[in-house]
N, C-alpha and C positions, 0 to 999 in steps of 0.2 A: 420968541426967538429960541428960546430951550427947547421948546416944544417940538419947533422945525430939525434942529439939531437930535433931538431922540427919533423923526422920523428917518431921518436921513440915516443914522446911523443902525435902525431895525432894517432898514430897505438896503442895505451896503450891506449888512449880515447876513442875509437874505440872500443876495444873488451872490455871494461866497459859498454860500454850502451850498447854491443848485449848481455852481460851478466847478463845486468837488465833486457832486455829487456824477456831473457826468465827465470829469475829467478820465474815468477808469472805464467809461464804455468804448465797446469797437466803434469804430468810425471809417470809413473811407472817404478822401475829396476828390474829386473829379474837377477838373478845368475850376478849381479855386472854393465848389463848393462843397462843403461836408455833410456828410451823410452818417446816420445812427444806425448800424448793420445788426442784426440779427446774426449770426451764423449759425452755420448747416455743413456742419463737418463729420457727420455721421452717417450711416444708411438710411438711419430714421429719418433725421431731421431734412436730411436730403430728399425724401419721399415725399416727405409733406410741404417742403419747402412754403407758398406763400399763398396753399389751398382754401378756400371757403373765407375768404377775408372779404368784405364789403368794399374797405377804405384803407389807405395806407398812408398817412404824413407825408409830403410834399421832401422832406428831408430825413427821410428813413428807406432804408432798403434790407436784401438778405446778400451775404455773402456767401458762395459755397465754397467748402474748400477740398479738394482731393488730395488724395497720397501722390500721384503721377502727373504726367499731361500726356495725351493725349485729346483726338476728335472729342467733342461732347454736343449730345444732340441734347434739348431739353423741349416740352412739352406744355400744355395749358390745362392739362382735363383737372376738371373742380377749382380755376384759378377763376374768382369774377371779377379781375381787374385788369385792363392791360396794362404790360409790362415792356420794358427793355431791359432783354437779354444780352450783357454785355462779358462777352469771352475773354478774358486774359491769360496770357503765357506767365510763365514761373516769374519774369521781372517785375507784373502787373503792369506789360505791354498790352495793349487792346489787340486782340487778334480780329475780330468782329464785331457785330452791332446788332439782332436782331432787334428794328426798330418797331415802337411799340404795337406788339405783340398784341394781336386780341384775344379773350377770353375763347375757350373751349365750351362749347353751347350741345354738343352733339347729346343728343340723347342714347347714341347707338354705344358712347363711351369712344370713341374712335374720334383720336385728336391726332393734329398733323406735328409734326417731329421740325424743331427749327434748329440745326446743325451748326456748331461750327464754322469758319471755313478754316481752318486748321488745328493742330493740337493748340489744348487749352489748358491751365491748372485749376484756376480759379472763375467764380462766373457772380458777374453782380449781377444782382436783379433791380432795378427801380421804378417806379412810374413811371409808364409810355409816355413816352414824347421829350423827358426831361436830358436824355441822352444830346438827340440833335438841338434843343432848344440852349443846352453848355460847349454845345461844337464839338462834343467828344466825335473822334474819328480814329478805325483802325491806325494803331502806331503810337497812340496817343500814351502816354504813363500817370496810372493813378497813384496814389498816397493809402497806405492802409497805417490802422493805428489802434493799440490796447490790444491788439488780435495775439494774444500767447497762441495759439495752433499756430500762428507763422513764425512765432521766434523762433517755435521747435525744430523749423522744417530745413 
């Protein structure tokens, strides 16, 4: 009986400090469910966004964040996973959906541009297909969270 009682209580300490430990990372939830962001609020990071990756966690994404809104086209060359490009205005309104997006394969380097359809501030990226599989649709409003670049903004 102690014995059980010392398990339970390393196992109850245990998921406390992995609880801290990601209570301080960015997060975004979409239609209820949460996602582990990355961000890409720089030219850098924005360049290389979510390039030469094999695999990405089913509950991980990147978020970009810009200085403005305006149109934003985004791109696949050296990405080998598909993606949904999902555009949002300054509220984190969905302006768009580019649904899952496939890899850029061209050998010539020349990959096709998926736009907007209107100004955008911000742009989630996540695993193709997990957009419409949560019902996100243009209008819809996401949840962002731990993101200090947006408190500032």
């Amino acid at each position: 009986m102690a014995n059980n009682l010392i398990k339970l209580a390393v196992t109850a300490t245990a998921m406390l400090a992995l609880a801290a430990c990601d209570a301080g990372e960015p997060y975004v939830e979409v239609e209820g469910k949460r996602f582990s962001v990355e961000i890409a609020d720089d030219n850098a990071t924005r360049a290389q966004g979510l390039m030469f990756r094999d695999e990405m966690p089913e509950d991980h994404g990147m978020l970009f964040i810009f200085s403005n809104e305006r149109p934003r086209s985004f791109w696949m060359k050296n990405t080998r996973i598909p993606l949904d490009i999902i555009y949002l205005d300054r509220d984190l309104r969905v302006v768009s959906i580019s649904a899952d997006t496939p890899p850029c394969r061209s050998r010539s380097g020349r990959c096709p541009s998926y736009p907007s359809e209107g100004p955008a501030r911000y742009v989630l990226e996540i695993n193709g297909g997990l957009a419409a599989e949560l019902g996100l649709e243009p209008g819809d409003r996401i949840e962002v969270g731990n993101v200090a670049q947006m408190a500032e903004q």
